[in-house]
C-alpha positions as CSV (number, residue, x, y, z in Angstrom):
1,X,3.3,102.0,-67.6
2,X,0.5,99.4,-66.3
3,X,-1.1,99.5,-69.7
4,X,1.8,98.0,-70.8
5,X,1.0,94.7,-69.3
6,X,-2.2,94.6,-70.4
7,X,-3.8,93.1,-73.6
8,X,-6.8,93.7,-75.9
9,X,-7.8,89.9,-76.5
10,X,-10.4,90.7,-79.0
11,X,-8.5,92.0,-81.7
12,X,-5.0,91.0,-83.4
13,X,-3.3,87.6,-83.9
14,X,-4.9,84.8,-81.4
15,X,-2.7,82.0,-81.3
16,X,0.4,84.5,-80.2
17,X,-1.6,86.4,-77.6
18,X,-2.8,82.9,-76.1
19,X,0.7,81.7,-76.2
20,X,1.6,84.9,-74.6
21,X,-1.1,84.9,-72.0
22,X,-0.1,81.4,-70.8
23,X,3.1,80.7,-70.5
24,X,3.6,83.3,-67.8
25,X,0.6,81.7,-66.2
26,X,1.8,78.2,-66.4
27,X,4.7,79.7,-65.3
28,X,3.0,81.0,-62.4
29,X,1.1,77.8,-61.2
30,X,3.9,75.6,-62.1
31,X,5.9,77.4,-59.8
32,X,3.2,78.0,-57.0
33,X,3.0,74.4,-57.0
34,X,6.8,74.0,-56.8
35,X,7.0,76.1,-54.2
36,X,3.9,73.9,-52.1
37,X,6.0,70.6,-52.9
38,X,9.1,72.0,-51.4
39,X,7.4,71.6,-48.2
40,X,6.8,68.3,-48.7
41,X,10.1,67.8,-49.8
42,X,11.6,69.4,-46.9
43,X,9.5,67.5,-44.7
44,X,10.5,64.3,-46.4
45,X,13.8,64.7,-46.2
46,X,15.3,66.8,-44.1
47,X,12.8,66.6,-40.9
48,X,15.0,66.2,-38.2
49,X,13.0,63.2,-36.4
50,X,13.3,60.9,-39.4
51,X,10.5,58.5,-38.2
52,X,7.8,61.1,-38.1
53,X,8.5,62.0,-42.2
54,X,5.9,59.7,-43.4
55,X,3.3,61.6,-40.6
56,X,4.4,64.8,-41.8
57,X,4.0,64.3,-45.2
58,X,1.3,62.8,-44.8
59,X,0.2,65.5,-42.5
60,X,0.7,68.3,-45.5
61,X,-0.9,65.8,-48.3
62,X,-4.1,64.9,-46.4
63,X,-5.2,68.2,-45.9
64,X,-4.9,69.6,-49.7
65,X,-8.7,67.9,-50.5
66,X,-10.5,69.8,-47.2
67,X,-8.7,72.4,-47.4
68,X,-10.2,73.3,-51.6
69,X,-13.2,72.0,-50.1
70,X,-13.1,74.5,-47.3
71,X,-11.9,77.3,-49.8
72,X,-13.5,76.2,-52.9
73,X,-16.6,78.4,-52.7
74,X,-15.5,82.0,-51.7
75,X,-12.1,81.3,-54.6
76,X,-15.2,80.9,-57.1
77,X,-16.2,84.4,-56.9
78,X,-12.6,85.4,-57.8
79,X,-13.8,83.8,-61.0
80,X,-17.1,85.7,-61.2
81,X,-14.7,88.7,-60.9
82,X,-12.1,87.7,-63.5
83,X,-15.0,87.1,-65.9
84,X,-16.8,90.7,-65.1
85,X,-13.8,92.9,-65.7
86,X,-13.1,91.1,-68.7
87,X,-15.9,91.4,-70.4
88,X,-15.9,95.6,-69.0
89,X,-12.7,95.6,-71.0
90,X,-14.0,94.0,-74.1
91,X,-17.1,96.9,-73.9
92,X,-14.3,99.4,-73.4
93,X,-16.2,100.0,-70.0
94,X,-13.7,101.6,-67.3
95,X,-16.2,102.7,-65.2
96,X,-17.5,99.4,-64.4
97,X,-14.2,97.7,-64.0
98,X,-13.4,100.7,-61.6
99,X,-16.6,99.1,-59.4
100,X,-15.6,95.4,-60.2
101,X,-12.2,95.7,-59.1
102,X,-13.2,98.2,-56.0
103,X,-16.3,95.8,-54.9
104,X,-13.3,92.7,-55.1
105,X,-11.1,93.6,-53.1
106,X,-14.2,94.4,-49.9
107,X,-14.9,91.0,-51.0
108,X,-11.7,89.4,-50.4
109,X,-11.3,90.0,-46.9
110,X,-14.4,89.5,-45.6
111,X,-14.9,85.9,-47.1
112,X,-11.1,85.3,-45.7
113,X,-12.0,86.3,-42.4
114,X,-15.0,84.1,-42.5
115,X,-12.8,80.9,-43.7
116,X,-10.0,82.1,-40.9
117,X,-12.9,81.0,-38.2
118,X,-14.6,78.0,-39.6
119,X,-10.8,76.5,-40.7
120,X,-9.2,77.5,-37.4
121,X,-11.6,76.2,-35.1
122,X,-13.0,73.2,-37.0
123,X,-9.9,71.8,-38.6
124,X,-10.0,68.6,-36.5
125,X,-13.4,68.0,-36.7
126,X,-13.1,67.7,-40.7
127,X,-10.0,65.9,-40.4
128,X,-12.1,63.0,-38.2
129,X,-14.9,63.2,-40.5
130,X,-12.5,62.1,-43.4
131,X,-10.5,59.1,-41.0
132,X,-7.6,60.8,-41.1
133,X,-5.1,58.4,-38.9
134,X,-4.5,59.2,-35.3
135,X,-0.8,59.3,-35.8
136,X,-1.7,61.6,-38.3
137,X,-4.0,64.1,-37.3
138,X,-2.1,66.1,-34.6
139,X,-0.1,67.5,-37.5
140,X,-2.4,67.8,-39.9
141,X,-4.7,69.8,-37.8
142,X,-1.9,71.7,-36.9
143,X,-0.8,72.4,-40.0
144,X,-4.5,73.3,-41.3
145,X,-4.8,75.7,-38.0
146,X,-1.7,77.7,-39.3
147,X,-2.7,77.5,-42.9
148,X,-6.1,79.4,-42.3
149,X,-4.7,82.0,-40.2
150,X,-3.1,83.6,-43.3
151,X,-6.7,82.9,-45.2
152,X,-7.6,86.6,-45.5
153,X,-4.3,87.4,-47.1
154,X,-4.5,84.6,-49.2
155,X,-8.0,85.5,-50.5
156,X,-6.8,89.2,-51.1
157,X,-4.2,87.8,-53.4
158,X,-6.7,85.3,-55.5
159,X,-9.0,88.3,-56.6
160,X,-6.1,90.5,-56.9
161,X,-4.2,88.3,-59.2
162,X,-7.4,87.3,-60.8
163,X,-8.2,90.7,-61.6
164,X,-4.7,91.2,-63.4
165,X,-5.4,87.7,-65.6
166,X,-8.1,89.7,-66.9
167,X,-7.1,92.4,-68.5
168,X,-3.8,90.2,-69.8
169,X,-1.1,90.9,-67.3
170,X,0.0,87.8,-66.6
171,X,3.5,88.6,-65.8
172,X,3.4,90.8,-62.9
173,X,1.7,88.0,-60.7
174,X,4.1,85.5,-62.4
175,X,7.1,87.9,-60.6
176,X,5.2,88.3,-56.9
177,X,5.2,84.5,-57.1
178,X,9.2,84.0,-57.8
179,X,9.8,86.9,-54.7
180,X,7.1,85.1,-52.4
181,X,8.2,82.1,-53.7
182,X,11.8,81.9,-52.8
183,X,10.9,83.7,-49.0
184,X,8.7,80.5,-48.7
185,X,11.8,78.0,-49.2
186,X,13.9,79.9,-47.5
187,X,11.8,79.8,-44.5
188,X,10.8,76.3,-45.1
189,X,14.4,75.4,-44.7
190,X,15.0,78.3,-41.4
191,X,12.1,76.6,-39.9
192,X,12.7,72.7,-40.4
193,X,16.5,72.6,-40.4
194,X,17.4,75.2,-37.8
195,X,14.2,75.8,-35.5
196,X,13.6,72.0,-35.7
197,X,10.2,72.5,-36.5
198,X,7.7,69.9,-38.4
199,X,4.4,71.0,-40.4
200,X,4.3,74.5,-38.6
201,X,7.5,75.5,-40.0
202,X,6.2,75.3,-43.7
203,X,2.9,76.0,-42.9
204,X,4.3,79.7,-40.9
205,X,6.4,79.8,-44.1
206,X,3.3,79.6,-46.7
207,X,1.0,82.3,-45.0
208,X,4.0,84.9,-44.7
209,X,5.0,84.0,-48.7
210,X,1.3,84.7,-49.4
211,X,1.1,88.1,-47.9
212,X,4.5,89.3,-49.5
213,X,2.5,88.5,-52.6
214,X,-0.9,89.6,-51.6
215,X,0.8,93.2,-50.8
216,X,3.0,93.6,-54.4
217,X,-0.4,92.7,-56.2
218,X,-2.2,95.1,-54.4
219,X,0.1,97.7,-54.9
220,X,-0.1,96.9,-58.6
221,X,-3.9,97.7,-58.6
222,X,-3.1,101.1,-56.9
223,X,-1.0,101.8,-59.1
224,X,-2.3,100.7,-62.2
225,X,-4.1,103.6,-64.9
226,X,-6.2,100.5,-67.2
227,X,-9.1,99.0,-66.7
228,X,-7.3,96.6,-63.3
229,X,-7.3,99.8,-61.6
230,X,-8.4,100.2,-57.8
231,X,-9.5,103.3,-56.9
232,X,-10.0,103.4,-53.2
233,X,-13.5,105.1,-53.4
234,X,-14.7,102.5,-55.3
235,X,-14.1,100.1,-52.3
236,X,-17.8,99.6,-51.5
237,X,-20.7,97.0,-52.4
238,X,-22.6,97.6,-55.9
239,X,-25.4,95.8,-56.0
240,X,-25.8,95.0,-59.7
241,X,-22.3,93.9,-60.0
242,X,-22.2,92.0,-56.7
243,X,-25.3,90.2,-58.4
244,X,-23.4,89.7,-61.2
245,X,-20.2,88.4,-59.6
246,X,-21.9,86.6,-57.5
247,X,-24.1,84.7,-60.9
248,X,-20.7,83.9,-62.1
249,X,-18.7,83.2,-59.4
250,X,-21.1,81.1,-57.0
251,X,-21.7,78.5,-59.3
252,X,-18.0,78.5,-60.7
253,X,-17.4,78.5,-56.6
254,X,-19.8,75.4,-55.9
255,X,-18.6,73.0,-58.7
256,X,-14.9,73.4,-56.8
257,X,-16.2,72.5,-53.6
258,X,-18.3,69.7,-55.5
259,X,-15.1,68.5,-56.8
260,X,-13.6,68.7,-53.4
261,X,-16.1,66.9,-52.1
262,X,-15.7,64.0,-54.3
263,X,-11.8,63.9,-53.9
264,X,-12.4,64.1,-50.1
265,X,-14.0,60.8,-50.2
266,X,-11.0,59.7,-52.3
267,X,-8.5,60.5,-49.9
268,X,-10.5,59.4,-47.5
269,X,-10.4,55.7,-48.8
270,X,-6.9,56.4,-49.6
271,X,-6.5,57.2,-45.7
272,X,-7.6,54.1,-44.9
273,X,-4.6,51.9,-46.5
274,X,-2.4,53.9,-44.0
275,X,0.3,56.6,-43.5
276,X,2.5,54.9,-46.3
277,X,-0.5,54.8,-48.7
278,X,-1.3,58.4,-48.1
279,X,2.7,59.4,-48.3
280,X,2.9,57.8,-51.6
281,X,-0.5,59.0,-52.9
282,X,0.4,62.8,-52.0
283,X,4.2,62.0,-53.8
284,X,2.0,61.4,-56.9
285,X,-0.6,63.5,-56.6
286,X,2.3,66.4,-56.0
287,X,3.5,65.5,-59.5
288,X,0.3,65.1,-61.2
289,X,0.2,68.7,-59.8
290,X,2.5,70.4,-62.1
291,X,0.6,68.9,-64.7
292,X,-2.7,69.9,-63.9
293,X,-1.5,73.2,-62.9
294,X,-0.1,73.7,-66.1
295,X,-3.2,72.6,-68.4
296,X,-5.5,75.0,-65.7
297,X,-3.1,77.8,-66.7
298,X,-4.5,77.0,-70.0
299,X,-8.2,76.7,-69.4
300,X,-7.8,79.9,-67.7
301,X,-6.6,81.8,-70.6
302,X,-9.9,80.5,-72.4
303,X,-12.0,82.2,-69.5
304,X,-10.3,85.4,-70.0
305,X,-10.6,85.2,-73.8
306,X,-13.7,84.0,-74.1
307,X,-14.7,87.0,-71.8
308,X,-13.5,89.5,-73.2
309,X,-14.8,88.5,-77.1
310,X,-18.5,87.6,-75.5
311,X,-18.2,91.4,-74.3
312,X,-16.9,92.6,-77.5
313,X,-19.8,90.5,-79.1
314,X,-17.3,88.4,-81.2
315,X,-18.8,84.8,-81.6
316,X,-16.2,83.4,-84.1
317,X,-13.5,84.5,-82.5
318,X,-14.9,82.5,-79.4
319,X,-15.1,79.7,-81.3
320,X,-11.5,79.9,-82.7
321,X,-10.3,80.7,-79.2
322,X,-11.5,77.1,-78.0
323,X,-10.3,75.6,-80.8
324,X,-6.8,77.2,-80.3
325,X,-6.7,76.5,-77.0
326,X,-7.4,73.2,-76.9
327,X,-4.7,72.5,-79.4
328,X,-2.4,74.4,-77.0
329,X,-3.6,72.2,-73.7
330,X,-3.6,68.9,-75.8
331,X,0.2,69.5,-76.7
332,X,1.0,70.3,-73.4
333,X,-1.1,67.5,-71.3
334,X,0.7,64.6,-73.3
335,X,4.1,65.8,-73.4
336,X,4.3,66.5,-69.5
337,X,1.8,63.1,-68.7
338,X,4.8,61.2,-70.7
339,X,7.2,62.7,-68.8
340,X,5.7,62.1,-65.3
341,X,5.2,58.2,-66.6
342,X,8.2,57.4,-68.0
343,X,10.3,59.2,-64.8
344,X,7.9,58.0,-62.2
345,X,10.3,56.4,-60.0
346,X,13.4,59.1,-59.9
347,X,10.6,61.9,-59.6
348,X,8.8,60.3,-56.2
349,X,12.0,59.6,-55.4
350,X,12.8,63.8,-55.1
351,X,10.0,63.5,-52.3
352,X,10.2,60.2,-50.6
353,X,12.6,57.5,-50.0
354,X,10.3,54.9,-48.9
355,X,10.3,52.0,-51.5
356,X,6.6,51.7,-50.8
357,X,5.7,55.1,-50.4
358,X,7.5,55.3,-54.1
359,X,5.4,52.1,-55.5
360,X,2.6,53.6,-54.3
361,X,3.1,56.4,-56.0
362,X,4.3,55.1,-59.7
363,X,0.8,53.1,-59.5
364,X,-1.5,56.1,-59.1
365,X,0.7,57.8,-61.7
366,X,0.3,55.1,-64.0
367,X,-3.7,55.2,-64.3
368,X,-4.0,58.9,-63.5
369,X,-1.3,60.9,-64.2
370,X,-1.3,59.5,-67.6
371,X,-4.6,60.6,-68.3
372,X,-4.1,64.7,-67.9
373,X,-5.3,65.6,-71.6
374,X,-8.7,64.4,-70.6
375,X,-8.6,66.8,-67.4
376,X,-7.1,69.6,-69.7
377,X,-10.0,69.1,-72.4
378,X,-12.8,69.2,-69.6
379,X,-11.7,72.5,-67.5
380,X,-11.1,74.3,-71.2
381,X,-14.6,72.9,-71.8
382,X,-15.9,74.4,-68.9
383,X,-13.9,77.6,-68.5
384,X,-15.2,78.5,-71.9
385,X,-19.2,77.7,-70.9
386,X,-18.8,80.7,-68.2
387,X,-16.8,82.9,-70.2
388,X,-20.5,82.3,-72.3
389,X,-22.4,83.5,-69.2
390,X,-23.1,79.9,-67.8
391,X,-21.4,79.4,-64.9
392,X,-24.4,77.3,-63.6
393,X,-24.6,74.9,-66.6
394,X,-20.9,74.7,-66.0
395,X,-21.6,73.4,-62.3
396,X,-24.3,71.1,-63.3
397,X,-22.3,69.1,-65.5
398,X,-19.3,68.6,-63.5
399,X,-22.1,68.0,-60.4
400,X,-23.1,65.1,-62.6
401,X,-19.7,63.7,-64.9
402,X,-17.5,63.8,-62.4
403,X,-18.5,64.4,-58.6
404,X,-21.9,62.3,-58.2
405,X,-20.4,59.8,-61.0
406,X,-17.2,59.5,-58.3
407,X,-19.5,58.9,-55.3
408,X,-21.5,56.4,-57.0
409,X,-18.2,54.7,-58.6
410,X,-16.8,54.4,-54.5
411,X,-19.4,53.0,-53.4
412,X,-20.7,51.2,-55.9
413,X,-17.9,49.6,-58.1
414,X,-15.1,50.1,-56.0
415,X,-16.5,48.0,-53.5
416,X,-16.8,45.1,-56.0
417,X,-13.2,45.0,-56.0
418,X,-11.0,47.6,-53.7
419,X,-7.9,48.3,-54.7
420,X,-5.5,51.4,-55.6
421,X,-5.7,51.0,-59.3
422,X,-9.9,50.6,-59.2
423,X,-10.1,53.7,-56.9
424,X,-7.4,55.9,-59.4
425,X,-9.8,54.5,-62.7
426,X,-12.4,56.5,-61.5
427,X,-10.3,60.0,-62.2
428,X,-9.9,59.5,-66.1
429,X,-13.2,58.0,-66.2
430,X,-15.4,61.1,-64.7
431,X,-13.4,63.5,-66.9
432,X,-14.3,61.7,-70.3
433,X,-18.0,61.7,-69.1
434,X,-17.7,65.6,-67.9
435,X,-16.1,67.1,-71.5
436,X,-18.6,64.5,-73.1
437,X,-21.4,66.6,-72.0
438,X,-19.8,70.1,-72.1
439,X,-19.6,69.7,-75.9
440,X,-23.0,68.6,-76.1
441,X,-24.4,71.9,-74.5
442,X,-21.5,74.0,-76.6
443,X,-22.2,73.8,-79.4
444,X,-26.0,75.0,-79.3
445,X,-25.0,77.6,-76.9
446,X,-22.6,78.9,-79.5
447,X,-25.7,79.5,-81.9
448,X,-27.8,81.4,-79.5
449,X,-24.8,83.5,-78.6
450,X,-24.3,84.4,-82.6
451,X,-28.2,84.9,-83.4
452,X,-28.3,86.9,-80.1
453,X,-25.3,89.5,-80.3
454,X,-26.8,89.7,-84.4
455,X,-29.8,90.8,-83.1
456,X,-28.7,93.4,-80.8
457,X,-26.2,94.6,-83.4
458,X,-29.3,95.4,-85.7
């Protein structure tokens, strides 16, 4: 029955399987992130001290930055993972997909009890370090306390549904979500309208949404008979494929917390405008998230692609799958960054209905939402340099397009002139300069892969 969901991504019409593999994970995202902005919505609207909803959204939008920061790294290996089985599938190896998948899930909780300590007891700290307001921080760091208690759950269900995306079974995850999802609203709504709670509420209501999903997924492995499944003897460390994982997924891991590092100093100057500022910039930036959601669904499906062909040693397949792919995320970045442009003002006003927590928020959309294809093209870009077994190369890049160029551009530029429009430049900027240099370093790569896998063929 499980090998029903699963597909074989190096053979057969490619267009249809990628349109097939990422709709249910855009799908997925696009609802994980629907689910996140109903807590700002419900914070936003129906708190029941009305002149604490700009803190509380504020609260909930000023932690998203540390908190990837925080994560970024140990999420990375989930990558390394993803990559690994796919490519055991393309060889047809079940055996080491049995290890992967075992090794994963050890893994998973270890790394989330790890992030449980440093995010519980240093959530404050981080928050000062990044000026978060003072009649901000109380929530936030409550909020981010709550948030990291669930962390080893939540890390269980990232390798767990990263394991599924890579041997096609997209769907299954896509149905956890809906279940976990609609426990999380209801409980956002329990907790804020009855139990008069604030950021606790939907912060309770995110970890126990998590775990209901964490547990189905798991289950799913368990009970899967393909090349996803997790056989409980094979929950144990394997050195060469920890070394492997760990190749893939540390660097993948690194250039997220790079990135994080460079948006934390964003929202840090955007915390310094005020609680307004940083209530309309997290309005926007929760819009801009269904977009880049949806075009990482798509970069995603050119890891797992790209995987499993580089394992079935099929170069021009690779390079049709980025081709096809990147028609598929161009498509789909324009049509929803016209949408979020053009319906700025009644979508921030679903969120917020502070007039200047809603101008705020039409300006950042203005010179950054409308810029998604360029984000789209760059994680494809990348995505498809690890599925090609270089994850670090992949890190470098983005270490130099887009965090170190955004760090120079604050402090440098931004300074010249400071304003919200010459912070939000930088965004479209660093991701023209990042795919720049991806395709640069493609296509040689793409040559040595082809005279390589010829070679070993003969």
């Amino acid at each position: 029955m499980a090998k029903n969901y699963e597909m074989n991504m190096s053979e057969g019409s490619l267009l249809r399987k990628i349109i097939l593999y990422a709709l249910p994970l855009i799908a997925t995202n696009v609802l994980q992130l629907l689910f996140n902005a109903a807590d700002v919505a419900v914070l936003g609207k129906f708190i029941h001290d009305k002149s604490l909803a700009d803190a509380a959204v504020a609260a909930v939008g000023s932690t998203g930055a540390l908190i990837n920061l925080i994560i970024g790294l140990f999420v990375g290996l989930s990558v390394g993972a993803n990559v690994l089985v796919a490519r055991c599938a393309g060889k047809g190896d079940a055996d080491c997909a049995k290890k992967v998948v075992g090794m994963s899930m050890l893994v998973s909780v270890i790394m989330g009890v790890a992030l449980l300590f440093v995010g519980f007891f240093f959530s404050r700290t981080f928050l000062s370090w990044m000026s978060c307001p003072d009649d901000v921080i109380d929530m936030a760091t409550k909020y981010m306390k709550i948030f990291f208690i669930g962390m080893p759950i939540m890390m269980l269900y990232n390798f767990s549904a990263s394991i599924l995306r890579a041997v096609g079974d997209t769907v299954r995850p896509l149905i956890f979500l809906i279940i976990g999802g609609v426990i999380n609203l209801a409980l956002n709504i329990m907790f804020v309208l009855v139990f008069k709670k604030d950021v606790e509420g939907v912060a309770i209501a995110t970890v126990a949404a998590q775990a209901i999903s964490a547990v189905l997924c798991v289950i799913t492995l368990l009970k899967s008979k393909g090349y996803a499944q997790l056989d409980i003897r094979y929950i144990k460390f394997f050195k060469r494929e920890l070394i492997d994982m760990i190749k893939i997924g540390l660097p993948a891991g690194l250039q997220g917390c790079l990135f994080s590092i460079s948006n934390v100093m964003v929202q840090s100057t955007v915390n310094s405008y005020g609680k307004v500022v940083m209530a309309g910039n997290t309005v926007a930036a929760q819009i801009e998230g269904f977009i880049y959601n949806a075009c990482n669904s798509v970069s995603l499906t050119a890891l797992a692609f790209v995987s499993q062909n580089y394992g079935a040693k099929k170069p021009e397949r690779i390079r049709l799958v980025v081709k096809e792919v990147l028609a598929v995320v161009g498509v789909l970045a324009i049509t929803m960054s016209a949408v979020a442009v053009i319906f700025s003002k009644p979508l921030s006003l679903l969120f917020n209905d502070s007039t200047e927590a809603v101008a705020v928020a039409q300006t950042r959309l203005r010179y950054v939402g409308s810029t998604y294809l360029l984000c789209g093209i760059m994680d494809v870009m990348g995505n498809v340099m690890r599925g090609l077994n270089k994850s670090t190369t992949a890190m470098v890049v983005s270490l130099l397009g887009s965090c170190l160029f955004r760090i120079v551009w604050i402090h440098t530029i931004y300074l010249l002139s400071p304003s919200l429009p010459m912070l939000y430049i930088v965004f479209p900027i660093s991701w023209i300069l990042t795919s720049g240099i991806h395709f640069a370093i493609y296509f040689p790569t793409m040559k040595k892969v082809e005279k390589r896998f010829i070679a070993e063929i003969e």
